[in-house]
C-alpha positions as CSV (number, residue, x, y, z in Angstrom):
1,X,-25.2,27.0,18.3
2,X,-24.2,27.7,14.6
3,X,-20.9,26.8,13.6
4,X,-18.6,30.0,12.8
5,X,-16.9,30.4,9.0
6,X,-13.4,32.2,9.4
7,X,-12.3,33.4,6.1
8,X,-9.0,33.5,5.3
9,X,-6.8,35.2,2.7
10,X,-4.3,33.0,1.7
11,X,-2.7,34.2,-1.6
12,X,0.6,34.8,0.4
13,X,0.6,30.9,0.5
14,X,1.8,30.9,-3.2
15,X,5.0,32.5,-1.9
16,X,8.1,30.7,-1.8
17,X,9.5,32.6,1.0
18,X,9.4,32.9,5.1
19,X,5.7,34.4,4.7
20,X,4.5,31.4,2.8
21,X,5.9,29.1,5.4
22,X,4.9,31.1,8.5
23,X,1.2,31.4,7.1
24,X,1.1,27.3,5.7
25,X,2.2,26.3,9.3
26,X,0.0,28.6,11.2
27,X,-3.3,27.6,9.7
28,X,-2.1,23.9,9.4
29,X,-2.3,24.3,13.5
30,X,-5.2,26.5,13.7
31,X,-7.6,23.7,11.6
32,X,-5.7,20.7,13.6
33,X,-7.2,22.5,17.3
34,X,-10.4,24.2,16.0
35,X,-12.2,21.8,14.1
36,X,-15.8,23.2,15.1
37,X,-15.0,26.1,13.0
38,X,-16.2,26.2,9.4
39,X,-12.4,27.6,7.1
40,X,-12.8,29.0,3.7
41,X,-9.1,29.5,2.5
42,X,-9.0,31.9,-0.6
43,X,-6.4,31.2,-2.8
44,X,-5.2,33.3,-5.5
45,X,-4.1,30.8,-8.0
46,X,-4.5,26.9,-8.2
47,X,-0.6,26.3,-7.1
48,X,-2.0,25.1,-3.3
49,X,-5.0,24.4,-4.2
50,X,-4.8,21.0,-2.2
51,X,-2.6,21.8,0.3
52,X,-5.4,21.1,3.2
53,X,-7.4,18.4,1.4
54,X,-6.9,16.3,4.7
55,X,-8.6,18.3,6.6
56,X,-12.8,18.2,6.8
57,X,-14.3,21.4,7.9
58,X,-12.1,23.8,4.9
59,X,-13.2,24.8,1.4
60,X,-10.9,26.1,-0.9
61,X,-11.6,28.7,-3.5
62,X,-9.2,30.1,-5.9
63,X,-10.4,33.3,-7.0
64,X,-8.2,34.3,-9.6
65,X,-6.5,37.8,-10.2
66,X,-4.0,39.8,-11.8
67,X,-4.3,42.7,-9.7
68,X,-3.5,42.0,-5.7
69,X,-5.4,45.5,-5.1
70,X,-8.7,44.1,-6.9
71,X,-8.6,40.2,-4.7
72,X,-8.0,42.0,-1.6
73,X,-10.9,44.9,-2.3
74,X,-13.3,43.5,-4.5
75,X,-12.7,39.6,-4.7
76,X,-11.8,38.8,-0.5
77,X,-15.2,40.7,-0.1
78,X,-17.6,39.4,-1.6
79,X,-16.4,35.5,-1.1
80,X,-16.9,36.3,2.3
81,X,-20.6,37.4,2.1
82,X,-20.9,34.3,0.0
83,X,-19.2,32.0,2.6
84,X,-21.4,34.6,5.2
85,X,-18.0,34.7,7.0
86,X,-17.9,35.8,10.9
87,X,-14.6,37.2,10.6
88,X,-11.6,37.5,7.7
89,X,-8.0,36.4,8.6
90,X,-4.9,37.5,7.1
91,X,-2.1,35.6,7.6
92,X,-0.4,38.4,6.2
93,X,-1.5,42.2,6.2
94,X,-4.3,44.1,4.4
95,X,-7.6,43.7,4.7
96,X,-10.9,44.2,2.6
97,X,-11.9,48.2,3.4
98,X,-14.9,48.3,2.6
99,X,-16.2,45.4,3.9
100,X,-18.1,45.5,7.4
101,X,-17.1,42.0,8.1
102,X,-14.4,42.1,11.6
103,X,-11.0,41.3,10.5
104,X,-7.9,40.3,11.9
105,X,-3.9,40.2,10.7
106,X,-0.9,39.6,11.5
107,X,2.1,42.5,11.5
108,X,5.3,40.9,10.1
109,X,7.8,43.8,10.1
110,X,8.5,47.2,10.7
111,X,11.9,47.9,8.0
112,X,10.0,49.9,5.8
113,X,10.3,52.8,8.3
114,X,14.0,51.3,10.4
115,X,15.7,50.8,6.7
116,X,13.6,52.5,3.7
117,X,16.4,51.8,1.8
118,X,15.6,48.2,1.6
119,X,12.6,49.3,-0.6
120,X,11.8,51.5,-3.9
121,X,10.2,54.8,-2.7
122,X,6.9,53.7,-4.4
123,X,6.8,50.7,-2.1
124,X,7.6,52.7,0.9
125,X,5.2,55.4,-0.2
126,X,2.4,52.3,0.0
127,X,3.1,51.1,2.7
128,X,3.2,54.2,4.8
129,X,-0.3,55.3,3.5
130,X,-1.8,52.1,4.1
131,X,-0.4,50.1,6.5
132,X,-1.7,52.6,9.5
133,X,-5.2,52.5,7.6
134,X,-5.1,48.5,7.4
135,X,-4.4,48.5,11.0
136,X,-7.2,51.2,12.0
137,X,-9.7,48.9,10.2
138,X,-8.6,45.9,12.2
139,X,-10.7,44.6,15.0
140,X,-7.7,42.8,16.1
141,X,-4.0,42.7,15.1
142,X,-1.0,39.9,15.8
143,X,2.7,40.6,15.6
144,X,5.4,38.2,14.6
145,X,7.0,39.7,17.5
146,X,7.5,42.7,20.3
147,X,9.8,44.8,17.8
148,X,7.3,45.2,15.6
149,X,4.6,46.2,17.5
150,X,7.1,49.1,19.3
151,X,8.4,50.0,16.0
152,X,5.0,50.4,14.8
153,X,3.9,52.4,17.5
154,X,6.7,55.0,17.3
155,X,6.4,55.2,13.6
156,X,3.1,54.5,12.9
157,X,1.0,55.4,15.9
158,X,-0.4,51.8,16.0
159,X,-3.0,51.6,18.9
160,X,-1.3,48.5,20.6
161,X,-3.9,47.7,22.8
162,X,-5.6,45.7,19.6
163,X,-2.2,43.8,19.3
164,X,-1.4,40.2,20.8
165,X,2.0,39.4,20.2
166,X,1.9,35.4,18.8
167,X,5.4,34.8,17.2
168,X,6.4,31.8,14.9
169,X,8.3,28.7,15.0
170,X,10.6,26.1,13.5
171,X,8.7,23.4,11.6
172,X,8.0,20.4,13.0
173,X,10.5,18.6,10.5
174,X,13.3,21.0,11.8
175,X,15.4,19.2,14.7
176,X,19.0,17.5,15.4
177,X,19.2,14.8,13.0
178,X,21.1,11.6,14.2
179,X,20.5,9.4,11.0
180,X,23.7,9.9,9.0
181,X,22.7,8.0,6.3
182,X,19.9,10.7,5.6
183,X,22.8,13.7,5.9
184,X,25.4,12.0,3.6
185,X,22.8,11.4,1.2
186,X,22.1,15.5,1.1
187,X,26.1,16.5,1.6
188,X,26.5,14.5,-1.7
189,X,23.6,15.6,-3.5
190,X,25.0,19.3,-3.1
191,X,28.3,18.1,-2.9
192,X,29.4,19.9,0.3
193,X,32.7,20.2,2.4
194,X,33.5,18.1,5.1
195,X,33.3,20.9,7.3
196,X,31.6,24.5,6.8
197,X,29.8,27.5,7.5
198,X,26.1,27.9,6.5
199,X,24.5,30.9,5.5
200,X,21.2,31.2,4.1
201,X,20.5,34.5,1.6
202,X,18.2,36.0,-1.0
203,X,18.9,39.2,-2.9
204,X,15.1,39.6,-4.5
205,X,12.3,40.7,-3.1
206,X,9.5,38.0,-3.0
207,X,5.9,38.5,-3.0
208,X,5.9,41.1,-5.5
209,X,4.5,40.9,-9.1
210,X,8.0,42.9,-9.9
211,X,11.0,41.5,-8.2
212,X,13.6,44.2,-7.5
213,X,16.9,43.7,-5.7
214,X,16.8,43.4,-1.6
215,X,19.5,45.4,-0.1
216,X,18.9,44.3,3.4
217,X,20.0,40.9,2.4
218,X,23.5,42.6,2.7
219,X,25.3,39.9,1.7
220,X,28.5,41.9,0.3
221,X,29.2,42.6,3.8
222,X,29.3,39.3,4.7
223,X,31.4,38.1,1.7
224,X,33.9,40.8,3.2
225,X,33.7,39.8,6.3
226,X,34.2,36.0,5.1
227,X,36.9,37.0,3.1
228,X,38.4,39.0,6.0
229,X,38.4,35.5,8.5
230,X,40.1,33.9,5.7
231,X,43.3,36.5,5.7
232,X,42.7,36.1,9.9
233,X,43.6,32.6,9.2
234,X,40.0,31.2,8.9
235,X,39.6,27.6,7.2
236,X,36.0,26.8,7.1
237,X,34.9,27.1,3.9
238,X,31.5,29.4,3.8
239,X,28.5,27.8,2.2
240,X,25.5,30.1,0.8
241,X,22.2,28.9,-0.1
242,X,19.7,30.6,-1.8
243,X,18.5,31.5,-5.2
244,X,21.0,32.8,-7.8
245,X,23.1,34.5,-5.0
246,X,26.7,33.5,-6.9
247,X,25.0,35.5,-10.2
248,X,24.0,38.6,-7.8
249,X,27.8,39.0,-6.6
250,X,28.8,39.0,-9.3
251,X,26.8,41.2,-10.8
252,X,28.0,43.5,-7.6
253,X,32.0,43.6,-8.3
254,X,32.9,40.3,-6.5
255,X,35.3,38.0,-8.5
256,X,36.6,34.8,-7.9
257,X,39.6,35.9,-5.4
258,X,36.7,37.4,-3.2
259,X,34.7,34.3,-3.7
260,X,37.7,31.9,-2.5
261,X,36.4,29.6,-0.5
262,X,32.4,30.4,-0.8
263,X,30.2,27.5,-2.0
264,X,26.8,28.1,-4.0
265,X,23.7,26.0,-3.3
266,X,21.3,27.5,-5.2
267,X,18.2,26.9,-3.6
268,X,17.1,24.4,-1.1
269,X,13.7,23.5,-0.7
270,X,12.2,24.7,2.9
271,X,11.9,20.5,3.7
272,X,15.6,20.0,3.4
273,X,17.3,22.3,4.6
274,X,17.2,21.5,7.8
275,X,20.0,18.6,6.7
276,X,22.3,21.7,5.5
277,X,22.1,22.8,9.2
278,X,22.7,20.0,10.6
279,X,25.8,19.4,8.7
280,X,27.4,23.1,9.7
281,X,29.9,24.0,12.1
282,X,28.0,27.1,13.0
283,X,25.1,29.2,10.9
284,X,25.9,33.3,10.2
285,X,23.4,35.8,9.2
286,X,24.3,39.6,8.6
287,X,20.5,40.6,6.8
288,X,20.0,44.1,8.4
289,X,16.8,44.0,9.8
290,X,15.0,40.8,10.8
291,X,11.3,41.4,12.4
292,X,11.4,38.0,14.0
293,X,14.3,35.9,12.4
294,X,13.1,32.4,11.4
295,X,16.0,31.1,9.9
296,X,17.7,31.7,13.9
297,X,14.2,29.8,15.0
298,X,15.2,27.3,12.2
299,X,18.9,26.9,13.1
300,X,18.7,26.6,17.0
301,X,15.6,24.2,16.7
302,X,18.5,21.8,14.6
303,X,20.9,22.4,16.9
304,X,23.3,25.0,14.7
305,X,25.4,27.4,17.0
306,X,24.3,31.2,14.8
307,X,26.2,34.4,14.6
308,X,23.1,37.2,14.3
309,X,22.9,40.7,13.6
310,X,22.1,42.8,16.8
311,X,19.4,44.4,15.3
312,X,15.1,44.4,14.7
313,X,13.6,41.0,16.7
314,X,16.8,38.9,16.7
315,X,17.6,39.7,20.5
316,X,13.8,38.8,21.3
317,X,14.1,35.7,19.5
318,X,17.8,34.4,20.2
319,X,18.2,35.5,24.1
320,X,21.7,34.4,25.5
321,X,21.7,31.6,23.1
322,X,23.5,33.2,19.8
323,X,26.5,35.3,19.4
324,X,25.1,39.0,17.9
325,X,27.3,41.1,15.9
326,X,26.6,44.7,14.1
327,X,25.5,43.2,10.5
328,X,27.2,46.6,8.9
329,X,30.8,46.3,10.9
330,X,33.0,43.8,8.4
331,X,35.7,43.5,11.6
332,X,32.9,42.2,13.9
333,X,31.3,39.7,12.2
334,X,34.8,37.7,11.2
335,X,36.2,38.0,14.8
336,X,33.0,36.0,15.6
337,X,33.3,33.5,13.0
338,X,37.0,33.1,13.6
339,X,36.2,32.6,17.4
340,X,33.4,30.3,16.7
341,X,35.8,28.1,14.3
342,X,38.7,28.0,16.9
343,X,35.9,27.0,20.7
344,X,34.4,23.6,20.1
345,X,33.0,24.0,23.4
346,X,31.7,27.7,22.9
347,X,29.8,25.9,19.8
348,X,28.6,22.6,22.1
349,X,27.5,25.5,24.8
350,X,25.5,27.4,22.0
351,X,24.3,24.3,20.5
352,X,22.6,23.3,24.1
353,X,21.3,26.6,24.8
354,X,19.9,27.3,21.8
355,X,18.0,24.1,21.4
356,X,16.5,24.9,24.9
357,X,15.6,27.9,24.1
358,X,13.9,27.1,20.4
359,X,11.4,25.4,22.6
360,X,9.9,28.8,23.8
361,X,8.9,29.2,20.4
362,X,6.1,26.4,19.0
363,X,3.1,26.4,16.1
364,X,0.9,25.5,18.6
365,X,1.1,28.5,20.9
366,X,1.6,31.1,18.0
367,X,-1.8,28.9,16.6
368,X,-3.8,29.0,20.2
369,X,-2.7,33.0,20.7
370,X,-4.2,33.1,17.1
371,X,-7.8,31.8,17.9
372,X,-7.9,33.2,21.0
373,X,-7.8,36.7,19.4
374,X,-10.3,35.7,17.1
375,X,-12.4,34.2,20.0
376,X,-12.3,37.2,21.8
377,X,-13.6,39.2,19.0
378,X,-16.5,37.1,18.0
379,X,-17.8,36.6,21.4
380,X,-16.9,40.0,23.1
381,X,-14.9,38.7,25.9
382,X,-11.6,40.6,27.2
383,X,-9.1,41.8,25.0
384,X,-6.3,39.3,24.9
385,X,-3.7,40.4,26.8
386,X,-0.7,42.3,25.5
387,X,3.0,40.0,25.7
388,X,6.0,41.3,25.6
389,X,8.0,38.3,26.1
390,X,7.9,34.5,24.5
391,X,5.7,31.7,26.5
């Protein structure tokens, strides 16, 4: 029997964001189960290059580019009938058009039609023409979760019999952490209170060769609502990591009385901040629409009691382990935090529920659902079946 070649697009592995770290963990688990398959990973640029040296049966070629619109239709293409690929991956979406090659991606989100606002009408224009022709050319689609694909289907008359849903998961480096050498070490590296709440933001777009401002990061409203459980009689001061956030408020209006008590990070690399939730008294989120919600994943899989907005996947993924609030209602979301602060033993509850239910979510499902599809199209068995719930 010849051994298949899977071709994967993996320029969205230069991104410094939850689509980078979804895709680098998914494939790491793919190549770790199927190593009968032959994986060409294309690469955009040289920047992870080497990130799968270790593992025997993947070539990497960097096929460089300034345009995305000339790798994905010209470049993608013909490395595949180079590598004589059976089938081209996408661990994000698009796909080569005119290629005859089956294909398969995953569907990460659905806010360009729940919140157009998050996006410049040129984007959303884009995505609206395309993303329904991406997915007609797919043999086979995934989903990061149910939302999406029902989303999808009311907005963009996806046929959801081609969809699997697979999910994601925490790293394996995320979990409680009981060395607290290793967390003073970080808490005096970033020099953080004793005591706090963790947040984690971004107010850019990322993946984009032009980085405009994300409004569904909505952090105002939760400075408000921060600022509001302080006047309730709030004392946990409210940490916020993420890139450049302190310059983006303000930027937006906020001065220092708003910022009283708010503590910048900056950034924390993807490997460490697992310590920064370990550390917190409880984790809040207020982004407007999250198609699956790692950062929750992230969180509960440390053992983090969250506060989550009500809206896009978070339900799916946090069941009746989180507290949801309305990210747009400024009196909701600091009831909750000033509730949370005042119940040790609501946060001990959330903490043990939520670390039971992480483990619903793990890489090596999300990575078995993910070759099974692709099984399924190569040798022309069944359709996997469509989930609507986690395994």
């Amino acid at each position: 029997m010849n051994q298949r070649t899977i071709c994967v697009m993996g320029r969205v592995l230069d991104q410094m964001d939850g689509l980078g770290v979804y895709s680098s963990n998914l494939l790491r688990y793919m190549l770790e189960k199927d190593t009968d398959s032959r994986y060409v990973i294309l690469l955009r640029s040289n920047a992870n290059a080497a990130i799968f040296d270790g593992f025997k049966n993947v070539e990497t070629w960097v096929l460089p580019a300034r345009s995305k619109t000339w790798w994905d239709q010209v470049l993608v293409p013909l490395a595949a009938r180079r590598a004589r690929a059976d089938v081209i991956f996408n661990p994000k979406f698009s796909l080569p058009l005119l290629s005859k090659r089956p294909g398969v991606f995953v569907l990460h989100g659905s806010d360009w039609y729940v919140n157009p606002g998050n996006y410049t009408w040129w984007n959303n224009m884009y995505i609206r023409l395309m993303l329904p022709i991406y997915c007609r050319k797919a043999s086979k689609l995934l989903s990061i979760s149910q939302r999406v694909v029902d989303d999808l289907s009311r907005y963009a008359d996806l046929d959801v019999s081609k969809v699997t849903v697979s999910y994601a998961a925490a790293a394996p480096h995320f979990a409680p952490i009981n060395d607290t050498s290793i967390l003073r070490e970080f808490s005096d590296r970033y020099k953080l209170p004793a005591r706090f709440i963790l947040t984690v933001a971004r107010v850019c777009h990322s993946g984009h060769d032009r980085l405009d401002e994300y409004p569904g990061g909505n952090n105002e409203t939760l400075v408000r609502a921060y600022r509001n459980y302080r006047i309730a009689g709030g004392t946990l001061p409210l940490v916020i990591a993420g890139r450049d956030i302190d310059k983006y408020l303000s930027t937006h209006g906020f001065g220092d009385a708003d910022l009283d008590g708010v503590q910048f990070t900056g950034f924390i690399p993807h490997k460490e901040i697992v310590k920064a939730y370990n550390l917190a008294e409880f984790f809040v989120l207020s982004t407007l629409y999250e198609s699956f919600c790692l950062p929750l994943i992230e969180a509960m899989t440390s053992g983090c009691p969250a506060i989550i907005p009500n809206t896009g996947g978070c339900p799916e993924v946090g069941g009746t382990a989180v507290r949801y609030v309305d990210p747009l209602d400024v009196e909701t979301i600091s009831k909750a935090m000033l509730e949370l602060e005042r119940s040790a033993k609501e946060r001990a509850v959330m903490r043990m529920v939520g670390l039971e239910r992480a483990r619903l979510f793990s890489w090596n499902d999300t990575a078995q659902k993910t070759l099974d599809t692709i099984d399924s199209l190569l040798t022309g068995s069944a359709p996997t079946e469509y989930h609507s719930e986690p395994a």
